[in-house]
BADO-122408 format. One line per field, with one value per residue (C-alpha): x, y, z; residue number from 1; residue in three letters. Coordinates in pm, 1 decimal, m for minus. Last residue first. Layout:
east <- [X;...]
north <- [Y;...]
up <- [Z;...]
k <- [NUM;...]
r <- [ALA;...]
END
This chain:
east <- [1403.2;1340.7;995.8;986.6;1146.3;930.5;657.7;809.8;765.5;483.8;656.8;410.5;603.4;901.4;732.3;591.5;921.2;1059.1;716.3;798.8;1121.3;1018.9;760.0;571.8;399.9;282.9;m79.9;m223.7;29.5;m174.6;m340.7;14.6;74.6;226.7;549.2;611.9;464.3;578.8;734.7;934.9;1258.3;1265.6;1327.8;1679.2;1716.7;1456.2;1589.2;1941.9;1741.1;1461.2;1767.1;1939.5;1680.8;1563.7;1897.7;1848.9;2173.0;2303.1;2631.8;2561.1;2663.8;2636.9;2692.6;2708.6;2935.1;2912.7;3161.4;3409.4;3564.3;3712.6;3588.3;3862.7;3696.4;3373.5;3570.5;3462.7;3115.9;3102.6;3113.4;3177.8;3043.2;3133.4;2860.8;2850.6;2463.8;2326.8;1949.2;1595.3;1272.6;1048.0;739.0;354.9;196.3;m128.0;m288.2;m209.5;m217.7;147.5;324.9;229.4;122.0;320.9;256.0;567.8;780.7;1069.0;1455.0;1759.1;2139.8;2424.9;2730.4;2834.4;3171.8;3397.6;3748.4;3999.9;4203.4;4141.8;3787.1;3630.6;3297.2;2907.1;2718.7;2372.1;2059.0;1726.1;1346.4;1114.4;792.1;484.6;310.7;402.3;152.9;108.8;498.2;678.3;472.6;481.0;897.3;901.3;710.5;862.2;877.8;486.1;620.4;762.1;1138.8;1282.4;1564.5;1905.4;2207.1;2541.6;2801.9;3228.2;3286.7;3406.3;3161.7;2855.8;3023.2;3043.5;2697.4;2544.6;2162.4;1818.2;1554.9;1650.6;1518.2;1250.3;1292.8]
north <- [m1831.1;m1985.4;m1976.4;m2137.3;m2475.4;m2461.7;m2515.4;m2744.4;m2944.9;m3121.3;m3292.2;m3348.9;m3223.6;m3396.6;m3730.6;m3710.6;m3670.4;m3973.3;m4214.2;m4088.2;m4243.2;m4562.7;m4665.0;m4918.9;m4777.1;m5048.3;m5061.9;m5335.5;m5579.0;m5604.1;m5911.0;m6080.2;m6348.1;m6088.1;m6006.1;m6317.8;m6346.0;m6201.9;m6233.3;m6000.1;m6115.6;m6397.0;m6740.1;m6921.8;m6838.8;m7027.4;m7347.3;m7404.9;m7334.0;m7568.3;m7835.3;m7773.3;m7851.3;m8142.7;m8309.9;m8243.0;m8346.1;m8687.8;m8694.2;m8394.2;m7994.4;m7972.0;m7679.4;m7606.6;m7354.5;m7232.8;m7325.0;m7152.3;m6932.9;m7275.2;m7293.5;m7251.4;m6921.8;m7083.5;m7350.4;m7159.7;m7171.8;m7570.5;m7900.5;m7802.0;m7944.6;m7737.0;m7621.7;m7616.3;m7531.0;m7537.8;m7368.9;m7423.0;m7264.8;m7366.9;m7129.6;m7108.4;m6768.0;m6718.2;m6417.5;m6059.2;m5861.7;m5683.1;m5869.6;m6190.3;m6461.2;m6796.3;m7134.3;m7318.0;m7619.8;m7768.2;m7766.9;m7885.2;m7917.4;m8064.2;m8045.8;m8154.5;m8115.2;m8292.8;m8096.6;m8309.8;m8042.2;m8160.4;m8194.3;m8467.7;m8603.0;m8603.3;m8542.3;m8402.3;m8453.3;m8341.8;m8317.2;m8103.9;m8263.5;m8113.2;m7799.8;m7600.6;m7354.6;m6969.3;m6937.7;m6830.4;m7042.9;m7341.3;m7346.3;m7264.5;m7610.2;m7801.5;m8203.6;m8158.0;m8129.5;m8454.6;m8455.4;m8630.1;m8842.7;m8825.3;m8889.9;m8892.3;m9096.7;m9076.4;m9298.9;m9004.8;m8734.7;m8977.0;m9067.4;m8678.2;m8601.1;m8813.7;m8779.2;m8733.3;m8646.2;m8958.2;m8902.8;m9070.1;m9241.4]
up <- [m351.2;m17.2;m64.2;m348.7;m166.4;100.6;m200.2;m338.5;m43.8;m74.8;m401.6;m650.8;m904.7;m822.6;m775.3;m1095.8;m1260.1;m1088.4;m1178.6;m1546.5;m1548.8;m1390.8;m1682.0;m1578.3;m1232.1;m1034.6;m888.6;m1180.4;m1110.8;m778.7;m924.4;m945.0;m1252.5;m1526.1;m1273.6;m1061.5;m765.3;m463.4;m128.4;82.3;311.8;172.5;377.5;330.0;688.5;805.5;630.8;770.1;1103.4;975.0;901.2;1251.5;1437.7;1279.4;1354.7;1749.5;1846.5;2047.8;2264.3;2458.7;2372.6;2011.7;1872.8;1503.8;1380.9;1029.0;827.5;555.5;793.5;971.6;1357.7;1601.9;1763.6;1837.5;2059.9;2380.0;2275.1;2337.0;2165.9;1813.0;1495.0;1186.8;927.0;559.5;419.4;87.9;81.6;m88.2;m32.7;m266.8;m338.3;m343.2;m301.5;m133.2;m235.5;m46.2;m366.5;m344.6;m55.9;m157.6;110.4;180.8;75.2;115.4;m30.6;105.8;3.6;182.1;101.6;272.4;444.6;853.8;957.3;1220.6;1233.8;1113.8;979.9;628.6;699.4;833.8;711.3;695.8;416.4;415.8;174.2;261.9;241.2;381.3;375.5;160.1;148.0;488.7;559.8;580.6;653.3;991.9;1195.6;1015.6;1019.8;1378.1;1431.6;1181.5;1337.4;1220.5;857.4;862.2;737.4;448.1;308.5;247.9;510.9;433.3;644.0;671.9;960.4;1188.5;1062.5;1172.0;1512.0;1577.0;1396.1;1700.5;1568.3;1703.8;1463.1;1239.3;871.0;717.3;378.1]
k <- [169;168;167;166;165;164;163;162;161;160;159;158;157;156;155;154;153;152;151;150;149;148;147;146;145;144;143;142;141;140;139;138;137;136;135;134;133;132;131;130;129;128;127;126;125;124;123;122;121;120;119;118;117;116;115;114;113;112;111;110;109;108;107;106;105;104;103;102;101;100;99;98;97;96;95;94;93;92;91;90;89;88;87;86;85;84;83;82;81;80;79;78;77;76;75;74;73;72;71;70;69;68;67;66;65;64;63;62;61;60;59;58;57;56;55;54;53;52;51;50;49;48;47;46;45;44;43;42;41;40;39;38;37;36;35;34;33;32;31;30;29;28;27;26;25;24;23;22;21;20;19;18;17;16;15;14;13;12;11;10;9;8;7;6;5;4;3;2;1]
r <- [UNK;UNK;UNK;UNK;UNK;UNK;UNK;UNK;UNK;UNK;UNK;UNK;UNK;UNK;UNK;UNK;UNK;UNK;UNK;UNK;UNK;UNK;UNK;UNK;UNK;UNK;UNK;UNK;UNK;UNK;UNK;UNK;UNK;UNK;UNK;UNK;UNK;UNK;UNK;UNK;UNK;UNK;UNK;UNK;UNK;UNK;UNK;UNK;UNK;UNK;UNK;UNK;UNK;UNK;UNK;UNK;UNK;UNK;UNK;UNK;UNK;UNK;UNK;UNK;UNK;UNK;UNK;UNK;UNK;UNK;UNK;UNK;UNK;UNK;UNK;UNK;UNK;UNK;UNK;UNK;UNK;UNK;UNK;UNK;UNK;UNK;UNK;UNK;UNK;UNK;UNK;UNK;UNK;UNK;UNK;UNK;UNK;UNK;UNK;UNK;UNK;UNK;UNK;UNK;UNK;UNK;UNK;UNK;UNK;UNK;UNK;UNK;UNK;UNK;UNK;UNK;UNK;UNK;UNK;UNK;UNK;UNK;UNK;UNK;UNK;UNK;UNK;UNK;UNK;UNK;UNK;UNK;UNK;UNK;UNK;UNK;UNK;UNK;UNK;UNK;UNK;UNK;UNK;UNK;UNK;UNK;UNK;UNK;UNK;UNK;UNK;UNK;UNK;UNK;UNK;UNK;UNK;UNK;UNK;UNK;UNK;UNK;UNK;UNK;UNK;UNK;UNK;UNK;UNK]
END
């Protein structure tokens, strides 16, 4: 099942509602850019409710598949990005300072919000810094060193500046 782009979290929170069901990748537009290509929908499951200072709060969890590139051999690498998320509606900045440490603020300025939105953000920062493939799958597994102790020593003979260093003695 599709879910709504455009929401009202605040009625959502207020009768208790969770949402689960997917995104289309096309409503991912920062997503696609920041990955090679986005391999099937995202898909998601978020609750809504009140906390126990009934502040209106949004939890959930999200997970889509990517094909991004390695970092060591430059093929195309195929992961899931997945994240858990705990955010706190609030209708402007100036109410930034009464949201709970264990929620992220989410404002929401009119009556509807841009529930797509909010999922790729959740979803953008549960991106990797570096990607690669796992050790024994990579062609580039050929470049690293195995044996970490020796790579140390042969950096210290190799060292261009050893020679600064004799010198000063």
């Amino acid at each position: 099942m599709a879910l709504p782009l455009q929401i009202d979290p605040r009625k959502l929170a207020l009768q208790g509602i969770s949402l689960e069901g997917t995104v289309n990748v096309e409503d991912l537009p920062r997503l696609a850019s920041a990955v090679t290509s986005i391999c099937g929908p995202l898909w998601a499951s978020v609750q809504f409710n009140l906390d126990e200072s009934k502040a209106k709060v949004a939890t959930g969890s999200i997970k889509v598949p990517v094909e991004t590139v390695c970092q060591r051999c430059l093929d195309p690498l195929t992961i899931e990005l997945q994240a858990e998320f705990a955010v706190q509606v609030i209708w402007s900045e100036d109410h930034i300072n009464r949201v709970a440490t264990n929620y992220e603020p989410w404002l929401v300025t009119d009556k509807l919000a841009d529930f797509s939105e909010l999922l790729e953000d959740e979803i953008l920062l549960a991106l990797p810094l570096v990607n690669y493939h796992a050790k024994g799958e990579c062609t580039g597994d050929t470049f690293m060193q195995e044996d970490e102790g020796a790579a140390g020593d042969e950096v210290v003979t190799d060292n261009p500046f050893n020679v600064l260093l004799q010198l000063k003695k």
